[in-house]
C-alpha positions in Angstrom: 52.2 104.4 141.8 51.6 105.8 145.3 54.7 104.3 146.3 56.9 105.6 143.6 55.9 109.2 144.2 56.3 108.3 148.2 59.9 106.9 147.8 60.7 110.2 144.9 59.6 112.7 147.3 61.7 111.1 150.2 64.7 111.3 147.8 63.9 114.6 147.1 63.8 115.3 150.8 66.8 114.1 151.7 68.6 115.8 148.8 67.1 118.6 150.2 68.3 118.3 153.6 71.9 117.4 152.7 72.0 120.4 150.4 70.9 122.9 153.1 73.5 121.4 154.8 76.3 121.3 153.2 75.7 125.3 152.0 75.6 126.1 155.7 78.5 124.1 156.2 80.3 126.5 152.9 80.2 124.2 150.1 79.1 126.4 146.8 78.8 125.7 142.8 79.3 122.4 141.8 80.6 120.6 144.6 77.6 121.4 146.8 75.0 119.7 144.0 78.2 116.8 143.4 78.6 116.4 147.4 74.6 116.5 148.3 73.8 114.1 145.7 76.3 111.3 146.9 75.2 112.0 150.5 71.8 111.8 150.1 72.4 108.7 147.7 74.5 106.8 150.0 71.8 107.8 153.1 68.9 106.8 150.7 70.3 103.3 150.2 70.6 102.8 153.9 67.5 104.3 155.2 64.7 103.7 152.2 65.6 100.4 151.8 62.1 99.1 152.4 60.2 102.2 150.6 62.6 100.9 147.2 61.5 97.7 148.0 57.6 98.8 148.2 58.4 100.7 144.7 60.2 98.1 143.3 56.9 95.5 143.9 54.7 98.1 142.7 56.5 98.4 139.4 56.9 94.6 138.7 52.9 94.0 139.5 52.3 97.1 137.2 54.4 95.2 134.2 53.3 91.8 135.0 49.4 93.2 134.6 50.2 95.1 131.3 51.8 91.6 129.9 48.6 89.7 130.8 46.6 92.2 129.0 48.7 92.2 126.3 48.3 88.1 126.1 44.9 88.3 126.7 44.8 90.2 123.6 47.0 88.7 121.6 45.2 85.1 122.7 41.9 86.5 121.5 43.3 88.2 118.5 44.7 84.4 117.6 41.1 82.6 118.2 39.5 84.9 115.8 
């Protein structure tokens, strides 16, 4: 979970950053929001590549734990 809210608040950051940006640099309404959320997309997929991996691994052993429970229960629920 750590790393989920680790690589979210990065995004956030970097959304951040490119929207401060780009409103110093005169973008306004709508294409300031459209243009800081490709940049900080594209910049996210370049740069966290390792924290999405860190999240990604998180997520799958999270998953894979709630599916042994679940057989666990489902094994003992079958024997009785």
């Amino acid at each position: 979970m750590r790393a989920t809210l680790y690589y979210s608040a990065l995004r956030l950051g970097l959304f951040a950053v490119a929207l401060g940006l780009l409103y110093l640099a005169g973008a306004r309404n709508i294409l300031l929001v459209g243009l800081a959320a490709v940049i900080s997309a594209i910049i996210s997929y370049l740069v966290l590549a390792r924290y999405r991996e860190a999240m990604a691994g998180s997520i799958s052993q999270r998953i894979s734990n709630a599916r042994e429970r679940l057989d666990e229960g489902a094994r003992a629920e079958d024997s009785e």
